[in-house]
C-alpha positions in Angstrom: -14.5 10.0 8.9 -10.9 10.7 9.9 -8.0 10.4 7.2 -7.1 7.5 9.6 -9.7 5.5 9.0 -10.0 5.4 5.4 -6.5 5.7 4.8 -5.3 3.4 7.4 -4.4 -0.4 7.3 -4.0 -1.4 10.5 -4.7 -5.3 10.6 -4.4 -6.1 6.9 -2.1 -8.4 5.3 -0.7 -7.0 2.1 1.1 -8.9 -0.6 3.1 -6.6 -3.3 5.0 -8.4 -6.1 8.3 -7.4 -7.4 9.0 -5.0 -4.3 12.7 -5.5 -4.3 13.1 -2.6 -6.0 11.4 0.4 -8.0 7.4 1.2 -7.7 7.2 -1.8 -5.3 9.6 -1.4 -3.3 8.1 2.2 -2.4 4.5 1.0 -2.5 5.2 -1.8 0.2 6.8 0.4 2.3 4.1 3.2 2.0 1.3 0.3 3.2 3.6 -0.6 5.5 3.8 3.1 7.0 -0.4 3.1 6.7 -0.1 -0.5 9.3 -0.1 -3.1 6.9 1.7 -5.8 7.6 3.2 -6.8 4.1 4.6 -9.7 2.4 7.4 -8.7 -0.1 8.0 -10.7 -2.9 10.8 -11.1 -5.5 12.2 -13.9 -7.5 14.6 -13.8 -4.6 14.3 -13.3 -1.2 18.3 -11.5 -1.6 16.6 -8.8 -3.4 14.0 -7.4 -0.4 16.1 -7.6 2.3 17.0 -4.0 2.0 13.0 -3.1 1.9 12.1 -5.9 4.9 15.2 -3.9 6.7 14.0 -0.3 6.2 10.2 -1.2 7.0 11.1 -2.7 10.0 13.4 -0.2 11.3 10.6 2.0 10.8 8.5 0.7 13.2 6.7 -1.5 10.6 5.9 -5.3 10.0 7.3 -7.0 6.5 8.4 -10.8 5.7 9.4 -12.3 2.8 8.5 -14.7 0.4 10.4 -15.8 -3.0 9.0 -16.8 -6.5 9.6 -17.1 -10.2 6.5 -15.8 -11.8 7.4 -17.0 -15.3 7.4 -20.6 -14.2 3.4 -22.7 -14.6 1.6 -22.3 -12.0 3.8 -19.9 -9.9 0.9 -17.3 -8.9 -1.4 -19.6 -7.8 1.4 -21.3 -5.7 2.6 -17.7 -4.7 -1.0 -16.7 -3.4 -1.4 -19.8 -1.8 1.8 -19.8 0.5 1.5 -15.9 1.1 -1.8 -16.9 2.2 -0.6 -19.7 5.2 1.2 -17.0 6.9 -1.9 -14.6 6.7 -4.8 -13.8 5.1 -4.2 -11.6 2.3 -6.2 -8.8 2.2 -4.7 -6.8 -0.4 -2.7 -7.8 -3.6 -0.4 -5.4 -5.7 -0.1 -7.4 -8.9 3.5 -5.1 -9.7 5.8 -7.5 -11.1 6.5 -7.6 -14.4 8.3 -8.3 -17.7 9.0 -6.0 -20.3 11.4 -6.8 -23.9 11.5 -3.8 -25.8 10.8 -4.9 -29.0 9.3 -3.8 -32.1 6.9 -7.0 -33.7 9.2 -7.9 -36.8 11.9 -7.7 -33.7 9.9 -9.5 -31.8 10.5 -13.1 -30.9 8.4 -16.1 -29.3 10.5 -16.6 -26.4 10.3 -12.8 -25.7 6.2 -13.0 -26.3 6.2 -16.1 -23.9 8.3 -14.0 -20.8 5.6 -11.5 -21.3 2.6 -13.4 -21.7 3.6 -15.7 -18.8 4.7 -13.3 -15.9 2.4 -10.2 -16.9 -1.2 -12.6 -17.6 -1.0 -15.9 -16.7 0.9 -15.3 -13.0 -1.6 -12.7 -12.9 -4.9 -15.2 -13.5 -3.4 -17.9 -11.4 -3.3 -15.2 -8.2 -6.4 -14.4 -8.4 -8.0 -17.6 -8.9 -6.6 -18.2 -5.4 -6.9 -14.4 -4.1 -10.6 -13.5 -5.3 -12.3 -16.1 -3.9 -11.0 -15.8 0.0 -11.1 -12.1 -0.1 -15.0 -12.8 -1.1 -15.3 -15.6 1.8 -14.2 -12.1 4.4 -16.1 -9.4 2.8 -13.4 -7.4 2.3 -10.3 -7.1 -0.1 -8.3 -4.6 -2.4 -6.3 -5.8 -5.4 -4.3 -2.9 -7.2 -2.4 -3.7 -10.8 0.3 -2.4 -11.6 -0.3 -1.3 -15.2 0.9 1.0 -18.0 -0.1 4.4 -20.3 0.9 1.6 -23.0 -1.8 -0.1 -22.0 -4.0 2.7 -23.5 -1.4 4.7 -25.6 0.7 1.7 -26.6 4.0 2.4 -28.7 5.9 0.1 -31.3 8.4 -0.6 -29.3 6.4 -2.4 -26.2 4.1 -4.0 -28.7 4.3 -7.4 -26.9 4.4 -5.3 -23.6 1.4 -2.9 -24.3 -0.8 -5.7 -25.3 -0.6 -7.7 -22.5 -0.7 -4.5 -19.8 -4.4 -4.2 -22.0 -5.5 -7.6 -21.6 -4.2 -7.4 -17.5 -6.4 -4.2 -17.1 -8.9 -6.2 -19.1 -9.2 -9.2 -16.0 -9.2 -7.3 -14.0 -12.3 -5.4 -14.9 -14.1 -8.3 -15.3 -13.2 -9.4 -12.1 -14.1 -6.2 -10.9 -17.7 -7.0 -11.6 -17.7 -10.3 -10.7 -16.7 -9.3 -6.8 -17.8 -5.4 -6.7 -21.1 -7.1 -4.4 -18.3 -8.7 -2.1 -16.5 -5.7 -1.1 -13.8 -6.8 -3.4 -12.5 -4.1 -5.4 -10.2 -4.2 -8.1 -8.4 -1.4 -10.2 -5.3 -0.7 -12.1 -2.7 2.2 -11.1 -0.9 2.8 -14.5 2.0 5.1 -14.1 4.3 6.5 -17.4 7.9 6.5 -17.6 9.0 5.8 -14.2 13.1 7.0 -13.0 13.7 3.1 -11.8 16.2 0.3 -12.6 14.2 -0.4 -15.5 15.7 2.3 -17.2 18.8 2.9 -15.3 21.1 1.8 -18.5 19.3 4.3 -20.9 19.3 7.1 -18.5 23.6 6.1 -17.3 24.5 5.9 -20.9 23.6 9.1 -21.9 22.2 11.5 -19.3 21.4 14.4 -21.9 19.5 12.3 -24.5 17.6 10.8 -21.6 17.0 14.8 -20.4 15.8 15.8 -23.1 13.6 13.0 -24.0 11.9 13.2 -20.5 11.4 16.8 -20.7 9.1 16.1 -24.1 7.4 13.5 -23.0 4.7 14.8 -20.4 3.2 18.1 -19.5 5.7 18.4 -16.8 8.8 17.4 -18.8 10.4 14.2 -16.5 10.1 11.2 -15.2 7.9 10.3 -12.2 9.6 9.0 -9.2 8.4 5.3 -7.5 7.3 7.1 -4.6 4.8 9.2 -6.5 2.9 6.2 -6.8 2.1 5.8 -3.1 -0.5 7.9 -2.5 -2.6 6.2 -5.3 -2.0 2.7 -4.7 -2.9 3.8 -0.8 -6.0 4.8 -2.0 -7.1 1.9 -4.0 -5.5 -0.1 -1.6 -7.8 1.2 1.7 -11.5 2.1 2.8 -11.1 5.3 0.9 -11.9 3.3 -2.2 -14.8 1.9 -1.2 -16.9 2.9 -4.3 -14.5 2.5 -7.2 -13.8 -0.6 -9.0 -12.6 -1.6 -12.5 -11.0 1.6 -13.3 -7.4 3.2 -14.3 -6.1 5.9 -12.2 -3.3 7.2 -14.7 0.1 9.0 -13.1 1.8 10.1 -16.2 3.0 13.7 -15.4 -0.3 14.7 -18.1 -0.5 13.4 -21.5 
């Protein structure tokens, strides 16, 4: 086999939450450079124009497709109008919401943001997703997780807990589908130089420096487009015997 073919994803349909920015922005565009044809999603359609833009200048195909994934019943109603303008072959469950608090700190509104976008977004798209990807004998679904989920710290309590319980589903779901072709794992990166954390890092630079350089074996922050080549992976033929496990990008912890 050719890197080509198990790399390549000519002919599938991808659908990649939260890629207006950050880690989806760069993993849409990397599945769009392997031939997928990807649907980008954000709360609104403003905020992937400049990723539709630079995909297509590329040479690539994107759309775009809005959606509030706090609101009832916004996955299910997100797969299912991804889903009329192509199958969806592959699902990057990557948006999500994060309050840094600490649980006295920590209040219900704040739990429900979490709990909503990060679980119950997340059961409603597969409810819809898991079923047709079965139907075709063929489908990828990559979350988006977090080292919280496994080395959780006081300050993401709400955060870490729910990033458990999403790598949790989808291990189960794993199991449920692995005889259908339908593979499901979780990419969890660590501390990530996005948006996220743009007002830490701008306020001050040296603190943030020199917290990065403690906090991995390689002393920084990951870049969004370090998470490619994994999600690529668990996204394509080349991950045809893997399901219901973590691949961690932390920089070694």
């Amino acid at each position: 086999m050719t890197p080509a073919s198990l790399f390549g994803l000519r002919g599938r349909t991808a659908l990649v939450t939260g890629s207006g920015r950050g880690i989806g922005a760069a993993i849409a565009k990397g599945l769009a450079g392997a031939g997928a044809h990807v649907v980008l999603h954000d709360v609104d359609t403003r905020h992937t124009d400049a990723v539709r833009d630079c995909i297509l200048a590329s040479g690539g195909q994107a759309m775009q497709i809005s959606g509030d994934l706090a609101l009832p019943d916004a996955g299910a109603d997100l797969m299912r109008r991804a889903g009329a303008v192509a199958p969806i072959d592959i699902l990057v469950i990557n948006a999500s919401a994060q309050v840094n608090a600490e649980l006295a700190d920590l209040t219900e509104s704040d739990l429900d943001l979490q709990l909503a976008v990060n679980l119950r977004s997340t059961l409603g798209m597969l409810q819809v997703a898991l079923p047709a990807m079965a139907q075709r004998n063929w489908g990828r679904v990559v979350s988006i997780g977090s080292v919280n989920q496994a080395r959780p710290k006081a300050v993401v309590t709400a955060y870490a807990a729910t990033k458990a319980a999403q790598h949790n589903i989808i291990q189960s779901q794993a199991r449920e589908y692995a005889r259908h072709n339908v593979l499901l794992n979780t990419l969890a990166p660590g501390l990530v130089d996005t948006d996220r954390n743009a007002a830490r890092r701008n306020a001050d630079p040296e603190a943030w420096n020199a917290y990065t350089r403690t906090l991995n074996w390689m002393g920084r922050a990951g870049r969004p487009e370090e998470m490619v080549g994994a999600a690529l992976f668990l996204a394509s033929d080349a991950c045809s015997f893997m399901t219901g496990e973590t691949i961690f990008l932390t920089g070694g912890f």
